[in-house]
C-alpha positions in Angstrom: -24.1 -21.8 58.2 -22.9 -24.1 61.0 -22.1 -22.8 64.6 -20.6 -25.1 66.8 -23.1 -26.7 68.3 -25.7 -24.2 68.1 -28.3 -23.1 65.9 -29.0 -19.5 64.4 -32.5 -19.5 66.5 -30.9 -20.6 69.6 -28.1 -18.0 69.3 -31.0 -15.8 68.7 -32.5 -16.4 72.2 -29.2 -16.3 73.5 -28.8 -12.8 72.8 -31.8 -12.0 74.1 -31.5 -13.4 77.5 -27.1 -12.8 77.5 -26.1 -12.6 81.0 -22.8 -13.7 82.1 -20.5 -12.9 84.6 -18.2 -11.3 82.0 -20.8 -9.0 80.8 -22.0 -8.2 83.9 -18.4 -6.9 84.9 -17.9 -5.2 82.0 -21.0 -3.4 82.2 -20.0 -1.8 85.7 -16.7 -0.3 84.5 -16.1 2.9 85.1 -17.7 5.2 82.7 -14.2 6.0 80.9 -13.1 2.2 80.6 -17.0 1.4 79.7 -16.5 0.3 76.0 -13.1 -2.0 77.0 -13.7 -5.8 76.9 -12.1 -6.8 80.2 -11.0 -10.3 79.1 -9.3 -8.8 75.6 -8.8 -5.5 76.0 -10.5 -4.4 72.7 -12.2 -1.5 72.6 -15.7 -0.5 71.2 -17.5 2.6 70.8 -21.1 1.7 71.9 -22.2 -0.7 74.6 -24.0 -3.0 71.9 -21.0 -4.3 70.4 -19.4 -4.7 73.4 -22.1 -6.9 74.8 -22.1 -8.5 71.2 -18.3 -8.9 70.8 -18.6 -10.7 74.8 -20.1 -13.5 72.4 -16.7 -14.7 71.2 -15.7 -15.6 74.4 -18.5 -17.8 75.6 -17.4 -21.4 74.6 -19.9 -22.2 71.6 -21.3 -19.0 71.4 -19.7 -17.9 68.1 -19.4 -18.6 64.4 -16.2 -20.8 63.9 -14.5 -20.9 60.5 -13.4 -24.7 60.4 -10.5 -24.0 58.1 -8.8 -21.3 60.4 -10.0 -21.2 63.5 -11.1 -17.5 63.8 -14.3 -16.7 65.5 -16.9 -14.0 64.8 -19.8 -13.1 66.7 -22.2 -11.9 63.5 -23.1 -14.5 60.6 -22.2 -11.7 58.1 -18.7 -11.1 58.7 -18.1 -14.9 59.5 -19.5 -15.4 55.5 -17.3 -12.7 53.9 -14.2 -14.5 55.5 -15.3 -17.7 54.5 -14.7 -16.0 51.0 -11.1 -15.3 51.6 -10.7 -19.6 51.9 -13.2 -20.5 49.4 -12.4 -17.4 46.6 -15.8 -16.6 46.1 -16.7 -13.4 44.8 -20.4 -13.1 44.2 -20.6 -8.9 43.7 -19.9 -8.0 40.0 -19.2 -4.9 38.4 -22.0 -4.2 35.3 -19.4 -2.0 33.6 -16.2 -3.8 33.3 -16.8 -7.4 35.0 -15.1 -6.7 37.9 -15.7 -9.4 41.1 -16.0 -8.7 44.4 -16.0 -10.4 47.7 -18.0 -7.3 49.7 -20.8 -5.6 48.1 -19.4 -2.1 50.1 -15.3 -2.7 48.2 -18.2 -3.0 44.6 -19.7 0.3 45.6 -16.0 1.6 46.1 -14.9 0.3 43.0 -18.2 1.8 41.2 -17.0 5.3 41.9 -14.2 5.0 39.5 -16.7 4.7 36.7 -18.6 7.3 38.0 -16.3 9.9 39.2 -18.5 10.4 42.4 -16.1 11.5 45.1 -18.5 11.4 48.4 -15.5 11.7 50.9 -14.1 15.1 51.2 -11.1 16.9 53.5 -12.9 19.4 56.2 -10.3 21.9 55.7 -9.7 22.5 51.7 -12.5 20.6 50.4 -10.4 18.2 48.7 -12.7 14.8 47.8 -11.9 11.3 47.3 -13.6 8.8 46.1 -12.7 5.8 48.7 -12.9 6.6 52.5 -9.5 3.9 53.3 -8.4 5.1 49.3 -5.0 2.8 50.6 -5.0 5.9 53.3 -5.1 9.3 51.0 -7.6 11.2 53.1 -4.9 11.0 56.1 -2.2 11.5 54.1 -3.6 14.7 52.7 -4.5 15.6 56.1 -0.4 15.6 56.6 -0.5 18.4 54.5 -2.7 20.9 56.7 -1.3 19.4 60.8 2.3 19.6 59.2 2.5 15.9 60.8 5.4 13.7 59.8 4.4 10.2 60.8 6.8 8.1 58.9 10.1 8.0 60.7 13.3 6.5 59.5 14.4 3.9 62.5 18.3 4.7 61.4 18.7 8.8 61.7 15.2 9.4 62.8 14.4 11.5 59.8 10.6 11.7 59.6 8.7 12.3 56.5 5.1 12.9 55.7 4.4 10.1 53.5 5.3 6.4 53.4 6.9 6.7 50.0 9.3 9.7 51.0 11.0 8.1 53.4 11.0 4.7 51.2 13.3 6.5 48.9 15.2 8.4 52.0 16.3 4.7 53.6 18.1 4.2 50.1 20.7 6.7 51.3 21.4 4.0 54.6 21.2 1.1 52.1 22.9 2.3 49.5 20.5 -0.1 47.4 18.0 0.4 45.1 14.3 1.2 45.6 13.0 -2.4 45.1 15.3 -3.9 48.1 14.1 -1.2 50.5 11.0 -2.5 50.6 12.3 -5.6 52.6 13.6 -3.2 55.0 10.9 -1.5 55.3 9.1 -4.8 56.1 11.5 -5.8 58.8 10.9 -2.6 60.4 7.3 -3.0 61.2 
């Protein structure tokens, strides 16, 4: 795949050899701000993807998706984008013809068909099948810390999950379930 104005072997040699002034800074943080990109603030949690990630900013020194702009530092993630624009979807389920753009959301999506549940809560031993299962794990997690992380903006009722308080902003809008979701929307 393109790069602009580079080539995968040069990039190659690049990272090898990597030594801007950026990098250099950012490798004499303080031990407790070590993993923070001083130019974006992001934040990594080992000193190889932050010197990787320093990539991005380097002019040319990145994988540029010509139809959006964004930039990525790896030729693997900058190809699974590319499949959002394109609506390629190359990874296909055997059992029921299911298409993928990620090999890892086929895995997930093979554990429905066979029941395999590798992802379990440390305190009741509760498995799911899905590590981001559209956030169960921490949700059930809720359960055991008592946590209430969904708070209504109006009365500042909080609720454990998303859907309880969903129905609980009905009694502020007096409307039905399908045109809270628009406030919930304009709340974020």
């Amino acid at each position: 795949f393109p790069r602009d104005n580079d080539t995968l072997e040069s990039m190659k040699s690049t990272d090898t050899h990597s030594s801007n002034e950026e990098e250099e800074q950012n490798m004499r943080l303080p031990s407790e701000e070590k993993l923070k990109c001083k130019i974006c603030a992001k934040q990594f949690t080992e000193r190889k993807q932050l010197k990787i990630h320093l990539r991005v900013h380097k002019e040319g020194n990145y994988f540029k998706c010509e139809i959006c702009s964004k930039k990525f530092s790896h030729v693997g993630p900058y190809v699974i984008h590319l499949r959002v624009h394109t609506g390629e979807k190359p990874y296909k389920c055997k059992i029921c013809d299911k298409q993928y753009s990620v090999q890892s959301t086929l895995n997930g999506h093979m554990r429905q068909h066979t029941g395999e549940k590798p992802y379990k809560c440390e305190i009741c031993d509760k498995q799911f099948s899905k590590f981001r299962e559209s956030g169960a794990l921490k949700s059930h997690l809720t359960i055991h810390t008592g946590e209430k992380p969904h708070k209504c903006e109006i009365c500042s009722e909080q609720f454990r999950l998303a859907a309880a308080l969903k129905s609980h902003l009905t009694i502020h809008t007096g409307e039905n379930l399908t045109s809270v979701k628009f406030v919930l929307n304009s709340l974020d």
